[in-house]
FIBA-94310 format. One line per 4 residues: number of its first residue (from 1); their letters; for each residue x, y, z of N, C-alpha, C. Coordinates in nm, 2 decimals. Example, Ala and Ser with C-alpha at 12.3 -4.5 7.8 and 13.67 -1.06 7.14 Angstrom:
2
1> as> 1.32,-0.57,0.78,1.23,-0.45,0.78,1.32,-0.33,0.78  1.28,-0.22,0.71,1.37,-0.11,0.71,1.29,0.00,0.79
REM end
This chain:
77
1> xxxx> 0.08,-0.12,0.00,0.00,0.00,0.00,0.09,0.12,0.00  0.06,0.18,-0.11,0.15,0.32,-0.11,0.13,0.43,0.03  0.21,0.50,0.06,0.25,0.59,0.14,0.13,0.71,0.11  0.06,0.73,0.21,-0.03,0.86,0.23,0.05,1.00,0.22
5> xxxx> 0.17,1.00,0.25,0.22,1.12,0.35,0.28,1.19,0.22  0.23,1.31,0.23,0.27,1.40,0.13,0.42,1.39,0.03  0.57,1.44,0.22,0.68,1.36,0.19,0.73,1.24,0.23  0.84,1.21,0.11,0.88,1.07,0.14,1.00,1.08,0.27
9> xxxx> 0.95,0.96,0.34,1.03,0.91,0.50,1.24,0.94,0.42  1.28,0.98,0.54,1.40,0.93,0.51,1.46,0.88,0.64  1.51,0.76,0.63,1.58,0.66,0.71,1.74,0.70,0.76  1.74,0.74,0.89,1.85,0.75,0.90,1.90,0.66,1.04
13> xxxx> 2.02,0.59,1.01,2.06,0.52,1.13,2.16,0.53,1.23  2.15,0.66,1.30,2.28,0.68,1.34,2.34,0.61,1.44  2.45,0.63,1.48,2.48,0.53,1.63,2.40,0.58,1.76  2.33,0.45,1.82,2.28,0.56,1.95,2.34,0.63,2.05
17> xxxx> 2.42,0.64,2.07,2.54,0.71,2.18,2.48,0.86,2.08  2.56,0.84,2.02,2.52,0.98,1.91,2.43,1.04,1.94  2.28,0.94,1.89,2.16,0.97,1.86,2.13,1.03,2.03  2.17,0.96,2.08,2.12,0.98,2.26,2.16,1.15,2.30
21> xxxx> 2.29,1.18,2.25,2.38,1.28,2.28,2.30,1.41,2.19  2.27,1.41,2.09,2.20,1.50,2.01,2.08,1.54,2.08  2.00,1.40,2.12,1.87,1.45,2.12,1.92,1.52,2.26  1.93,1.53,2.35,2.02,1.58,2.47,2.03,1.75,2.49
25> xxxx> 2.08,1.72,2.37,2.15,1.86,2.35,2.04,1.91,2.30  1.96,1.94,2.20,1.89,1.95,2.13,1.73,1.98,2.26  1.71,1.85,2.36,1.61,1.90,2.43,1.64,2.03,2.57  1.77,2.02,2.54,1.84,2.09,2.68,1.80,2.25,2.63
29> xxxx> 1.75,2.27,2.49,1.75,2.37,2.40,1.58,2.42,2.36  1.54,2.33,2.38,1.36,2.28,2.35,1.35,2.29,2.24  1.42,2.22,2.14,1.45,2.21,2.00,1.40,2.02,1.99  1.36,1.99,1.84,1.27,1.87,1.84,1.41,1.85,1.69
33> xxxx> 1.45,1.68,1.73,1.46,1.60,1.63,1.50,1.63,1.48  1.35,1.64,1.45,1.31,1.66,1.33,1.36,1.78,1.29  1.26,1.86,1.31,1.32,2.01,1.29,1.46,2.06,1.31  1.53,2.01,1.38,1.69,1.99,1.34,1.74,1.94,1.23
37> xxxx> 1.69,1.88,1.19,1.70,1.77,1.04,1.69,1.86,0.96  1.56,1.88,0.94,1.55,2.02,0.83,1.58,2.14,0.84  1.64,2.17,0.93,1.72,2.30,0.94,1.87,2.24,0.84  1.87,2.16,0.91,2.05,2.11,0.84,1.97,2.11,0.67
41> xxxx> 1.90,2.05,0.64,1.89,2.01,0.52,1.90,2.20,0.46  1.76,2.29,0.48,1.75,2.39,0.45,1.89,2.45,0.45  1.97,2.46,0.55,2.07,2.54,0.54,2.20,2.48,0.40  2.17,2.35,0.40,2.28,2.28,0.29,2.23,2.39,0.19
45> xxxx> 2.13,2.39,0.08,2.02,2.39,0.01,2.05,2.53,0.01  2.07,2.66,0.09,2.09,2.74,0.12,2.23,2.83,0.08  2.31,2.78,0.12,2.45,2.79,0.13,2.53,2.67,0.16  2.55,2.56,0.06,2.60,2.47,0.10,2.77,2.47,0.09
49> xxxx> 2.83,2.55,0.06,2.97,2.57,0.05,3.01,2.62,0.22  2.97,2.68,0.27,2.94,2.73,0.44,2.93,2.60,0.51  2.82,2.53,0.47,2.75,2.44,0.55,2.80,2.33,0.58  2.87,2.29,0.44,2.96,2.19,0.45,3.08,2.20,0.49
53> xxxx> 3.16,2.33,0.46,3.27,2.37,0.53,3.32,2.34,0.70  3.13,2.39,0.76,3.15,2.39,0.91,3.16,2.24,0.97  3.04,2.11,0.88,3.05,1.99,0.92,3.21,1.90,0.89  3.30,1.98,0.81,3.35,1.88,0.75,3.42,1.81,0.85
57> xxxx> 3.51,1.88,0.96,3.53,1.85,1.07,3.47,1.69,1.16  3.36,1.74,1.14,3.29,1.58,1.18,3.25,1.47,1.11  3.23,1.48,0.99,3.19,1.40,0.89,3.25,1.23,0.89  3.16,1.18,0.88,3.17,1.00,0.95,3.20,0.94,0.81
61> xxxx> 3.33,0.84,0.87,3.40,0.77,0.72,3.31,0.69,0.65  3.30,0.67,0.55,3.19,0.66,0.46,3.17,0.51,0.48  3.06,0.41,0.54,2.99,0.31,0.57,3.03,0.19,0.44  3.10,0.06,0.45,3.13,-0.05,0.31,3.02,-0.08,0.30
65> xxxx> 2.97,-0.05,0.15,2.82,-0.15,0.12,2.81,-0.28,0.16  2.74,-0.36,0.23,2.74,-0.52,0.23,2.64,-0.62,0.17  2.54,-0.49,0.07,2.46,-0.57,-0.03,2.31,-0.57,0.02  2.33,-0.53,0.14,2.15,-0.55,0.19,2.10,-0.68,0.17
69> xxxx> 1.97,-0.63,0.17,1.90,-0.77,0.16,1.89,-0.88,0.07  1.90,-0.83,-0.02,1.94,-0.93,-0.16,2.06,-1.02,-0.13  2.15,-0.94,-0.09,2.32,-1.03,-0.04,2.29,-1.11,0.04  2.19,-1.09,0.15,2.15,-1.17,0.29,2.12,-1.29,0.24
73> xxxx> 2.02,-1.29,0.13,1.97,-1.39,0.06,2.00,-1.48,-0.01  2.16,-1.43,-0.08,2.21,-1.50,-0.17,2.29,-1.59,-0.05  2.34,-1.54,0.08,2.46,-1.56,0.16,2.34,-1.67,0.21  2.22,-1.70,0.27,2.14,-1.83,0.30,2.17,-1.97,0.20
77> x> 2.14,-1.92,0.03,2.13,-2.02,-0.01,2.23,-2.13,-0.03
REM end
């Protein structure tokens, strides 16, 4: 059954330590999740030569594909 919701979900998985520490900071602030998300996104989209400049500092080494689900499947048979 197709998706009702105007926009489409985006899946993000970060580490929980992380995730725990953000939301933290974020509620220490009375700031929500979400709306941090789309601030980041707007500001890319905005001035993303700035934006990215300021993250590069933190930016997480880029995750090895391992095929997903399809791979899981082939790796049973």
């Amino acid at each position: 059954m197709p998706s009702k919701h105007r926009d489409p979900a985006l899946t993000v998985r970060p580490p929980k330590d992380l995730k725990d520490d953000a939301q933290a900071v974020l509620s220490g602030r009375k700031l929500e999740m979400r709306a941090f998300v789309v601030a980041c996104l707007t500001a890319l989209v905005k001035d993303p030569e700035r934006f990215l400049a300021a993250l590069k500092p933190h930016w997480p080494d880029k995750k090895p594909y391992l095929g997903g689900r399809a791979a899981a499947k082939r790796d049973e048979s």
